[in-house]
C-alpha positions in Angstrom: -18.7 -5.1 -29.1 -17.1 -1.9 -29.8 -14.0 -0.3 -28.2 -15.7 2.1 -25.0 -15.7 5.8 -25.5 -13.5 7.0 -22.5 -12.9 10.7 -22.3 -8.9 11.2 -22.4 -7.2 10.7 -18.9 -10.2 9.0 -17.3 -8.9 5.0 -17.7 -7.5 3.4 -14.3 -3.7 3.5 -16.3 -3.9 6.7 -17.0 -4.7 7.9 -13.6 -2.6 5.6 -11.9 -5.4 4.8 -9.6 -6.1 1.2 -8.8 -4.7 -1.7 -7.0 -3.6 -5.2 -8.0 -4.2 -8.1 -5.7 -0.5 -9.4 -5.7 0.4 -12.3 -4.5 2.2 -10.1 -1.8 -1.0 -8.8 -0.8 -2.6 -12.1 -0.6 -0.2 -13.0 1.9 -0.5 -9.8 4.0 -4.3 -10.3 3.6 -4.0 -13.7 5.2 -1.3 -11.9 8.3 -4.2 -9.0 8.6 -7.2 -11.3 9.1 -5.1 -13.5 11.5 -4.4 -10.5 13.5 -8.0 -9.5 13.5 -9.3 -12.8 14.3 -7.0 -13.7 17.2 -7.7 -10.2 18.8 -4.3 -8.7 18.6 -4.1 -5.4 19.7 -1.8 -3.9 16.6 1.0 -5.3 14.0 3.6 -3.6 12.2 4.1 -3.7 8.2 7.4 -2.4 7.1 9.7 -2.7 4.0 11.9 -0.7 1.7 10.3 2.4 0.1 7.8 2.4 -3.1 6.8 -1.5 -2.6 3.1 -0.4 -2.8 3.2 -1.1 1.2 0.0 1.7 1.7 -2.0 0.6 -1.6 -1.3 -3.4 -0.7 -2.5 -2.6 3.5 -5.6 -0.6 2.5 -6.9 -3.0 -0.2 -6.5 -6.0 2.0 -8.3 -3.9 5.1 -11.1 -3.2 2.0 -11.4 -6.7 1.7 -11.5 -8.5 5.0 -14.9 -8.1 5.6 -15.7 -10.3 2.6 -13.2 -12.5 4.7 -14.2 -12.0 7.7 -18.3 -12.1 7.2 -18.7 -8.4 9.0 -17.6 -5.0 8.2 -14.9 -3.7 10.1 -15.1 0.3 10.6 -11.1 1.6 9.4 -9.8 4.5 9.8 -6.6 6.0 8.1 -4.1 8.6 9.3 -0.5 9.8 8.5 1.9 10.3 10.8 3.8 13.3 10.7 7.3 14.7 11.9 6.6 17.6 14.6 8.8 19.9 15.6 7.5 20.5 18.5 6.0 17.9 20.4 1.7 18.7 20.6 -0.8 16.1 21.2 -3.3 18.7 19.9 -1.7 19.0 16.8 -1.6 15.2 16.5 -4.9 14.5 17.6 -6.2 17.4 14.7 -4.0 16.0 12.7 -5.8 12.5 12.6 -9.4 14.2 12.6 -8.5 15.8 9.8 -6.9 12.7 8.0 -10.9 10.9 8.8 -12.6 14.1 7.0 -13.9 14.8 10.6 -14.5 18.3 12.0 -12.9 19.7 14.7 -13.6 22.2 17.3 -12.4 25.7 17.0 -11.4 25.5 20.7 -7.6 24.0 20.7 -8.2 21.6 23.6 -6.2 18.2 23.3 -8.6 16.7 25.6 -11.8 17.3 23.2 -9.8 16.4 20.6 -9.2 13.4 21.9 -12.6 12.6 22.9 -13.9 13.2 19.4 -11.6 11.1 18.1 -12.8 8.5 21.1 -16.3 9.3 20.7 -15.8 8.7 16.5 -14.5 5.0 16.6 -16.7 4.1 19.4 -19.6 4.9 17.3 -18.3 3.5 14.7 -17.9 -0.1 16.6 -21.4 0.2 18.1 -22.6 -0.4 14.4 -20.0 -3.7 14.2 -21.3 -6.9 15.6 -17.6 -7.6 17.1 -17.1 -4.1 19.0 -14.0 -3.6 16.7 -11.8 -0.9 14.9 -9.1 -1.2 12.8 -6.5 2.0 12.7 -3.8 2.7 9.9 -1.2 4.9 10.8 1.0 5.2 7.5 4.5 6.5 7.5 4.9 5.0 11.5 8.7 5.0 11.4 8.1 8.7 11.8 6.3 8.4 15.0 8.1 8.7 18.3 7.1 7.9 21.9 4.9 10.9 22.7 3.1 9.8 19.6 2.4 6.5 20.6 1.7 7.7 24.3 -1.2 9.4 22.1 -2.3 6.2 20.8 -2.3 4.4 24.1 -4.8 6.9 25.6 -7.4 6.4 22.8 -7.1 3.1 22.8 -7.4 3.2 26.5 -10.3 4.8 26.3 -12.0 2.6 23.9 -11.2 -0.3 25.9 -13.3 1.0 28.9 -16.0 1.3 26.3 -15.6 -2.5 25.5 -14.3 -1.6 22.0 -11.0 -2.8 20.5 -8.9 -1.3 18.5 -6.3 -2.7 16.1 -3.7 -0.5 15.0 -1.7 -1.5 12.2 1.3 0.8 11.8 3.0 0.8 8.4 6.8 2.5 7.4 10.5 2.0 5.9 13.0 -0.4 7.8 13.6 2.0 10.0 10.0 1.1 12.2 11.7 -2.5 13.2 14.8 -0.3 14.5 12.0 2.0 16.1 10.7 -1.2 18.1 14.8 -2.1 18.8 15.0 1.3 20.6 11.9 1.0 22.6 12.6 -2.5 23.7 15.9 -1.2 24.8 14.6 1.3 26.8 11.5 -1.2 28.7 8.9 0.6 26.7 7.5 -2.5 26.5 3.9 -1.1 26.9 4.3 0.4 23.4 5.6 -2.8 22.0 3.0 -4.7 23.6 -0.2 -2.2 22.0 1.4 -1.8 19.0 4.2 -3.8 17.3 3.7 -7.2 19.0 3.5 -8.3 15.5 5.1 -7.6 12.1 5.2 -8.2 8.8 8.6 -7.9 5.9 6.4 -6.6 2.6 8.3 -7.8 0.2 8.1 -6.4 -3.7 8.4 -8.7 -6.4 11.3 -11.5 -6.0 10.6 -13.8 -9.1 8.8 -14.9 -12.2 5.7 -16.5 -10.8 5.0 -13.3 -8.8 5.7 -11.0 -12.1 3.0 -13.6 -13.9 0.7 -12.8 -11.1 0.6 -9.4 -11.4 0.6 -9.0 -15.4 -2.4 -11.0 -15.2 -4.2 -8.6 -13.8 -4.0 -6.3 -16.3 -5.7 -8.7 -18.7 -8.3 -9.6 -16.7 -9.0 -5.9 -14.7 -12.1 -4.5 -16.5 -13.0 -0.5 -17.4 -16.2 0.7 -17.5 -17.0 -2.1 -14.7 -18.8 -5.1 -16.1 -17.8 -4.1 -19.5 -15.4 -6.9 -20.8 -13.2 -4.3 -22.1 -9.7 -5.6 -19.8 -7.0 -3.4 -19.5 -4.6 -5.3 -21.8 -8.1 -4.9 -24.5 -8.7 -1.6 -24.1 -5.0 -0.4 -25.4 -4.4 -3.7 -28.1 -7.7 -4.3 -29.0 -6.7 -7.1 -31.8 -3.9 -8.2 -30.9 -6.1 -9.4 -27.5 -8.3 -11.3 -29.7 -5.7 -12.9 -31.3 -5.2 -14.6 -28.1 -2.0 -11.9 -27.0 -1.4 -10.7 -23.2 0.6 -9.0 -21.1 1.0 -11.9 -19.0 3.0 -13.5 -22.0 5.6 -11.2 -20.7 6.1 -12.5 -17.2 9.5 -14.2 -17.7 11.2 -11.7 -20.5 10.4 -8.4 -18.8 11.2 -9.9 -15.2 14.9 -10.9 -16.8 14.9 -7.2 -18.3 14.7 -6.0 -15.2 17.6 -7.9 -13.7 19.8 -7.0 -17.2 19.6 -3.6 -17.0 20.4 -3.7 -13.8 23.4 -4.8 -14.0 24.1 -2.7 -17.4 24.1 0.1 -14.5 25.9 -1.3 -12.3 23.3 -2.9 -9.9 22.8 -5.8 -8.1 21.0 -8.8 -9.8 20.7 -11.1 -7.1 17.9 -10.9 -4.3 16.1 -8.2 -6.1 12.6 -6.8 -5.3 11.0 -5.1 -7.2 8.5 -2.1 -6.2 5.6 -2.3 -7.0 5.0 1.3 -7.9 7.3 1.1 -10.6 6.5 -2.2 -12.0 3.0 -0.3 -12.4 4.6 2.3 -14.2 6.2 0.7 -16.7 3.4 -1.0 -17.3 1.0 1.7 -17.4 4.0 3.4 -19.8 4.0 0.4 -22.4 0.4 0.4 -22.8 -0.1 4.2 -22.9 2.7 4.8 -25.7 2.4 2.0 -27.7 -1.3 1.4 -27.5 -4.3 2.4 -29.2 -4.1 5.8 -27.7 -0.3 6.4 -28.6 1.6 4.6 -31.6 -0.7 1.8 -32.3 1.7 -0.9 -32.6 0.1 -3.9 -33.2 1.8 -5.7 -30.4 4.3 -5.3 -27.7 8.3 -6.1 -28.5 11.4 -6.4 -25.7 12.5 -3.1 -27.3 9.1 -1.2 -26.1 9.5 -3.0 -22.7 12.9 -1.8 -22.0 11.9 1.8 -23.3 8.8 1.2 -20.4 11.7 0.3 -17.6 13.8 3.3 -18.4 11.2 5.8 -18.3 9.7 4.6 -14.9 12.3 6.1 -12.9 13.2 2.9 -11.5 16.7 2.9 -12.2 17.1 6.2 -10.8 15.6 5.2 -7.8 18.0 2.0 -7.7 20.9 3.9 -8.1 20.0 6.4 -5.3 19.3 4.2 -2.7 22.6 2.4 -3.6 24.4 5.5 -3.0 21.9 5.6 0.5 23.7 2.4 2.1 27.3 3.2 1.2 27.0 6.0 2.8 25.2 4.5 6.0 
């Protein structure tokens, strides 16, 4: 079978777009559906920035009705810093974040009805009266925000819908639950963070295994048995080579060059968005659309590291806690 024809920029590496079921994910897919299944009103997922904790939440919502047997209406919305406190403006905000209209009129109170009136139709079509709700960047949300929340999901209730809201953010959302609990706002807790989950990125070899095996075994076009890893090393795939061959030589690269600048080795995570990167930079330079080595060498997978950005990104947030 011959190499596809796919117009320049088009491949899943090249865009960037796609997500790998990581072994992380696995296990917040398994948290998610417990959630779901046990009725809990809302969870929170929270970790250190760039771990992929958006991509990892969304595919494992995608997912859950295979896991769950029914589809789950989910909506998705960001949370944003306000300077001035307006329910209107966060209720248009999440309209706008479902690709919903609004009215012209600025009324809070229709706003929030539509929003009501959205998921409740929404549920009528799911067996189980249930809707799931995203709110990413949560560590930016404060009470009045939340107060929001608590009157949709008020609302639905006296509808006999439920709504799970799963509310994902930085560290700084488990110090967001500290404050409320030390103030009795215990009727946000109770809606919305009686739950949690630590995303973690990835912490050792198996987990670096898991994830480069995707690549050899993701397909573009669909269906066409042209895997990532075959589609950039066409013969050096079937001579039997993969990424995954990597798993223990470019984890330990990561944890060298760390410490060539300076960095930590020891309880390291890794993000996921640059592990993708330096993946996606290996392929693209040295494949059959850039050098066309024959095969990969350390050399090329430190070269991959470097140009991720990762270190930078180490070596800022470094500088972040010395100065907290």
């Amino acid at each position: 079978m011959s190499r596809p024809i796919i117009p320049s920029g088009t491949h899943p590496i090249e865009q960037g777009i796609y997500v790998l079921p990581t072994l992380e994910i696995h296990r917040l897919m398994d948290k998610i559906v417990q959630i779901i299944t046990d009725g809990a009103p809302g969870m929170i997922v929270y970790g250190r920035p760039r771990l992929g904790k958006t991509k990892a939440t969304t595919f494992a919502v995608n997912y859950l009705p295979e896991v769950l047997e029914y589809k789950l209406p989910v909506f998705v919305a960001d949370s944003k810093s306000y300077k001035v406190p307006s329910a209107e403006k966060f209720f248009r905000d999440m309209l706008t974040d479902f690709n919903f209209g609004f009215p012209t009129k600025k009324d809070e109170i229709v706003l929030r009805n539509q929003i009501v009136s959205i998921m409740h139709e929404k549920a009528e079509q799911c067996a189980h009266r249930r809707v799931a709700l995203i709110m990413d960047e949560a560590h930016k949300m404060t009470e009045w925000q939340y107060d929001c929340l608590i009157d949709i999901y008020n609302q639905l209730l006296r509808r006999n819908v439920r709504l799970t809201t799963i509310s994902i953010g930085q560290e700084q959302l488990v110090e967001r639950r500290t404050f409320f609990l030390a103030n009795s706002k215990t009727h946000i807790i109770g809606r919305f963070m009686p739950s949690e989950y630590r995303f973690r990125g990835v912490t050792n070899q198996e987990e670096m295994e898991f994830v480069l095996q995707s690549y050899d075994e993701s397909e573009f076009p669909a269906n066409s048995g042209w895997y990532y890893t075959r589609y950039y090393f066409p013969e050096a795939y079937e001579a039997g080579k993969r990424v995954t061959d990597f798993s223990k030589t470019l984890f330990n690269l990561f944890l060298e060059i760390r410490q060539e600048y300076g960095l930590s080795s020891k309880m390291v995570e890794l993000p996921m968005e640059y592990l993708a990167f330096t993946v996606e930079n290996v392929l693209k330079i040295n494949g059959s659309n850039g050098k066309r080595t024959e095969w990969l060498s350390t050399d090329q997978w430190r070269e991959a590291i470097q140009r991720s950005g990762y270190i930078e990104s180490e070596i800022y947030m470094a500088i972040a806690k010395k100065a907290t």
